[in-house]
N, CA, C and O of each residue as an XYZ file, in Angstrom:
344
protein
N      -2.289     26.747    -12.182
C      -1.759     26.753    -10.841
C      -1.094     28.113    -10.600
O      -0.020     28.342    -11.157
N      -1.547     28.843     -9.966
C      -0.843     30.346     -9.541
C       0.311     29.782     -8.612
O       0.464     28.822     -7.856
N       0.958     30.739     -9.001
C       2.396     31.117     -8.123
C       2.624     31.131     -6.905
O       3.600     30.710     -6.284
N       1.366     31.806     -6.437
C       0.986     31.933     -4.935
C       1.099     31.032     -4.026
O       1.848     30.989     -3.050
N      -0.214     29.827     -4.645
C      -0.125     28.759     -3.486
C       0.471     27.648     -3.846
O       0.005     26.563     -3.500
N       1.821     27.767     -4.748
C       2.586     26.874     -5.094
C       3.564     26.597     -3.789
O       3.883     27.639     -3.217
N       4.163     25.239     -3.144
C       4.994     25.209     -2.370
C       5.677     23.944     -2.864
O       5.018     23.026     -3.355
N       7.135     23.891     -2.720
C       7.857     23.290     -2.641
C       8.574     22.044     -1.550
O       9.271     22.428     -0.611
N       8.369     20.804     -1.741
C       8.194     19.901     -0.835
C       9.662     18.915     -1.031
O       9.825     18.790     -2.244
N      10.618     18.283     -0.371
C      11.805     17.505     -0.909
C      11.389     16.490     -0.227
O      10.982     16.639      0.925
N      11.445     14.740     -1.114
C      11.377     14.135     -0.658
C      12.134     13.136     -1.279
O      12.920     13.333     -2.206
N      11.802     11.707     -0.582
C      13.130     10.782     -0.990
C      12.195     10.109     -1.856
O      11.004     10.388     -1.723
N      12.662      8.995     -3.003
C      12.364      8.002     -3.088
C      13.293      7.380     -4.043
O      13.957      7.767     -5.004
N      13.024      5.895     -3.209
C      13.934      5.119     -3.649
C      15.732      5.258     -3.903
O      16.487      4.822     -4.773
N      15.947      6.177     -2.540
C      17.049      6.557     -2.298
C      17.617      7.650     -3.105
O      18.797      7.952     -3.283
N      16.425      8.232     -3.602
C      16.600      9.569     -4.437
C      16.273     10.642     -4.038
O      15.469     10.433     -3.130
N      16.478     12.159     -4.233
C      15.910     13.152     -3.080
C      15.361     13.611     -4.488
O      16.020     13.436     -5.513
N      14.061     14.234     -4.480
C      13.337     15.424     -5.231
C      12.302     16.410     -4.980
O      11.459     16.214     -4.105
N      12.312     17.271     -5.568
C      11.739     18.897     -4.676
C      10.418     18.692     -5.494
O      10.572     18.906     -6.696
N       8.862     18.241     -5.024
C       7.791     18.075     -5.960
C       7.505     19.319     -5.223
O       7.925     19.544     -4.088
N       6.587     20.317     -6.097
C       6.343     21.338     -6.686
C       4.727     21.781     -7.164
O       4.380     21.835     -8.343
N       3.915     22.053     -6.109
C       2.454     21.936     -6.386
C       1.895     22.703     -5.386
O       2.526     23.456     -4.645
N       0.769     22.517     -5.371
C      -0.317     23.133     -4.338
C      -1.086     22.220     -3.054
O      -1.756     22.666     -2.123
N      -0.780     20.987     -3.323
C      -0.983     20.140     -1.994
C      -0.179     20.202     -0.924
O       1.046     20.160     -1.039
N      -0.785     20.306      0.202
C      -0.316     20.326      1.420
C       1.025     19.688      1.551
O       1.165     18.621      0.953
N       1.854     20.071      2.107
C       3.276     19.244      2.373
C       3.056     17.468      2.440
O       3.634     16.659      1.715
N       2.090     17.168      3.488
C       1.782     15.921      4.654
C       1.215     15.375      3.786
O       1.078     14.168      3.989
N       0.475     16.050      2.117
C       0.260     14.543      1.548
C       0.832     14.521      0.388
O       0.274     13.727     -0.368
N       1.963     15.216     -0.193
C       3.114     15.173     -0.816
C       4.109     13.594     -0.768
O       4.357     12.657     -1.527
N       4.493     14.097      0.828
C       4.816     13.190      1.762
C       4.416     11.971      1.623
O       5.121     11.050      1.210
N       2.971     11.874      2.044
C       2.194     10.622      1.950
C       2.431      9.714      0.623
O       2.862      8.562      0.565
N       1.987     10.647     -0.507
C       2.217     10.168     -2.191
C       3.886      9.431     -2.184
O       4.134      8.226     -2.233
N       4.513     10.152     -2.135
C       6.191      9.958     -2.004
C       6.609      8.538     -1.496
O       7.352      7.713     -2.028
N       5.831      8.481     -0.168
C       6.163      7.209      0.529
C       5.331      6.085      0.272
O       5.480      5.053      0.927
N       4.540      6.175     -0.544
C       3.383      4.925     -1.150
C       4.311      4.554     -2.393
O       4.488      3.388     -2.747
N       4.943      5.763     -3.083
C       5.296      5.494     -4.452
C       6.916      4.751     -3.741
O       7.366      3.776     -4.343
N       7.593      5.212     -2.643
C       8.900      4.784     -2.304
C       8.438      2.736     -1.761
O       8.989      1.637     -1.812
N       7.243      3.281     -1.342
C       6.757      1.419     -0.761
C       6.180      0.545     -2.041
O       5.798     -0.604     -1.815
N       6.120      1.013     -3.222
C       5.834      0.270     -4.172
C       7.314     -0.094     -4.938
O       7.509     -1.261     -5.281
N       8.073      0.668     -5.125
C       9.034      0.437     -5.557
C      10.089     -0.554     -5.017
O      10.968     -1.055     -5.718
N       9.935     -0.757     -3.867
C      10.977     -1.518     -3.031
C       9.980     -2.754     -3.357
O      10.509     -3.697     -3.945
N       8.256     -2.894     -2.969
C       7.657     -4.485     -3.377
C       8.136     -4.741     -4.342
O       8.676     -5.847     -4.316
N       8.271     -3.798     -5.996
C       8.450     -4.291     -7.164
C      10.017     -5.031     -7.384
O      10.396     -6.084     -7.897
N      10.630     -3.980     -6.765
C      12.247     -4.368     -6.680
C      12.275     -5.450     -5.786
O      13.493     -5.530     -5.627
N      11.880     -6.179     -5.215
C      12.396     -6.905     -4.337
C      11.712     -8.214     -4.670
O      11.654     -9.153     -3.876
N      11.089     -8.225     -6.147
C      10.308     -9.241     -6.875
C      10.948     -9.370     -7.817
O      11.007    -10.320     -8.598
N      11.508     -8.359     -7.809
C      12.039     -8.509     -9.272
C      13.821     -7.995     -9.337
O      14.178     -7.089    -10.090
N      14.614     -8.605     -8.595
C      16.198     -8.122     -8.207
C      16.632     -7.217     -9.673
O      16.982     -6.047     -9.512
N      16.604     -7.662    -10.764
C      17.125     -7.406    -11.893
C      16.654     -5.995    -12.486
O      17.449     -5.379    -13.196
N      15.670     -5.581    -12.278
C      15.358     -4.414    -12.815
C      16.390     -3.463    -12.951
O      17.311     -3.325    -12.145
N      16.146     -2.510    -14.454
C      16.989     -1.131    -13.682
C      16.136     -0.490    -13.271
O      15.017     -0.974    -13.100
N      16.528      1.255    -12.894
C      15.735      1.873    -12.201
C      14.632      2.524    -13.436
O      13.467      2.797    -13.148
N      15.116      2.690    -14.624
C      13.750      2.815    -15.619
C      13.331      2.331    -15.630
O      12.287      2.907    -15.323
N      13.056      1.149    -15.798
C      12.001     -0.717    -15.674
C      11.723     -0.494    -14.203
O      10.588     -0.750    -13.799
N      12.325     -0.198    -13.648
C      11.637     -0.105    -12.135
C      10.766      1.170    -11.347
O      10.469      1.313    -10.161
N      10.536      1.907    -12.397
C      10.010      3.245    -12.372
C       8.570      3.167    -13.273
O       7.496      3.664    -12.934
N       8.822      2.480    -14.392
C       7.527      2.088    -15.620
C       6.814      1.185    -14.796
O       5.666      1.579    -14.591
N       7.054      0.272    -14.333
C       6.442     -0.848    -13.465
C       5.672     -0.499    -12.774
O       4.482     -0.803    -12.852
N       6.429      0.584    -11.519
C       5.849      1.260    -10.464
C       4.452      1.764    -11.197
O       3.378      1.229    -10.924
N       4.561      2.784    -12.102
C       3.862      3.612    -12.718
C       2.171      2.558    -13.026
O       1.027      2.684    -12.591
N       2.863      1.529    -14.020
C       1.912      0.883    -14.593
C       1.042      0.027    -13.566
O      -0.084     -0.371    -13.863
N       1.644     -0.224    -12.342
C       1.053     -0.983    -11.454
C      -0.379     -0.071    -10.675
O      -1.582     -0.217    -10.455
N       0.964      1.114    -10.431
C      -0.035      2.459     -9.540
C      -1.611      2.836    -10.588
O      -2.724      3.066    -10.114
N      -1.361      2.811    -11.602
C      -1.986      3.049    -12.852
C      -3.468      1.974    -12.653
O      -4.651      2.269    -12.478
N      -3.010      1.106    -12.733
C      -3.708     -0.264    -12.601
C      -4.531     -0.075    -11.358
O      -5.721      0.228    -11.448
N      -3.823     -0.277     -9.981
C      -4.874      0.034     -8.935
C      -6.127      1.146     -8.747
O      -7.211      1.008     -8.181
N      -5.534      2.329     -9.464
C      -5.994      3.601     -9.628
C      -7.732      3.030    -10.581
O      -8.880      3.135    -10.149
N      -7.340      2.556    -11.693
C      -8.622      2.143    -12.500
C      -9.764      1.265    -11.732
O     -10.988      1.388    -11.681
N      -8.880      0.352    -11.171
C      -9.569     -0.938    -10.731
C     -10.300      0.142     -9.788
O     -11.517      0.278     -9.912
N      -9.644      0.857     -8.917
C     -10.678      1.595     -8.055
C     -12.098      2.787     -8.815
O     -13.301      2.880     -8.574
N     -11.387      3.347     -9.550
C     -12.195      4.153    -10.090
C     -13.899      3.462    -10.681
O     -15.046      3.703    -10.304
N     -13.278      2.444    -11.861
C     -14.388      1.184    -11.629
C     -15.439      1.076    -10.421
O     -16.595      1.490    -10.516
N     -14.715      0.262     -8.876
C     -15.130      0.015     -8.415
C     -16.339      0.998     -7.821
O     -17.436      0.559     -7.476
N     -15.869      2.711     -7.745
C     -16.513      3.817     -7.809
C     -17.849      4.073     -8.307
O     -18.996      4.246     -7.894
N     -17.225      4.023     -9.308
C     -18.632      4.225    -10.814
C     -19.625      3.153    -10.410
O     -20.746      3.600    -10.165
N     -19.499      2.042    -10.303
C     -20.243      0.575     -9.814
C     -21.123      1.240     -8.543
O     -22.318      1.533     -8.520
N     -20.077      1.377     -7.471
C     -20.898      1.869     -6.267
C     -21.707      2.955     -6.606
O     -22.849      2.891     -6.149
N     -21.418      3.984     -7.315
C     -22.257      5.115     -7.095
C     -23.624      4.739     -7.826
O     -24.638      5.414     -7.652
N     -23.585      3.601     -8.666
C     -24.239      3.407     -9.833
C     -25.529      2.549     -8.820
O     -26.755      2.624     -8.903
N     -24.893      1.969     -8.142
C     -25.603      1.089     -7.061
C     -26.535      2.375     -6.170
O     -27.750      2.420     -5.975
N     -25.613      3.208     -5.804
C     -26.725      3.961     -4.909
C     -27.447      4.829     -5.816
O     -28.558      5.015     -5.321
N     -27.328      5.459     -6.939
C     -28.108      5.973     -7.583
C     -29.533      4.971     -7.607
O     -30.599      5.587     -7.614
N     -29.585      3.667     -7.618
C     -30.571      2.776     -8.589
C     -31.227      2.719     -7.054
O     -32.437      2.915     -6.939
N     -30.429      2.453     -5.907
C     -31.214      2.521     -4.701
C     -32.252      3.872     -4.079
O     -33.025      3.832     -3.122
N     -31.923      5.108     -5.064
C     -32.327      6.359     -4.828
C     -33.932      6.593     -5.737
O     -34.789      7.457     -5.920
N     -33.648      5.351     -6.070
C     -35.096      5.584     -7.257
C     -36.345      5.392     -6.052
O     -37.530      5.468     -6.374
């Protein structure tokens, strides 16, 4: 990642402020931030007791989880139109 098109973005989550630090556009910094701030409040609000490490691993492992299940679903589809390309 060059220096160059590195920009600096502050955002909240979960009533926390942090400066993420990359090359994606501000607006989907943003976007990421507030999916990860809307998962955390479903998990917390299922689960009152958590702390915020257990409530951060959770987040993670859940986001983790959807991420595969999609990727899967990917590979399947493309696998589908490849066999339709014959």
């Amino acid at each position: 990642m060059s220096e160059e098109k590195k920009q600096r973005v502050t955002v909240e989550i979960h009533n926390r402020t942090y400066t993420i630090v990359g090359e994606e556009p501000a607006s989907h910094v943003r976007l990421v931030a507030s999916l990860v701030d809307q998962k955390m409040k479903e998990i917390q609000d299922a689960n009152k007791h958590l702390d915020m490490a257990s409530l951060a691993v959770l987040t993670a492992v859940n986001t983790m989880n959807d991420y595969l299940k999609l990727k899967e679903d990917y590979a399947r589809l493309l696998g589908s139109v490849k066999r339709e390309d014959r």
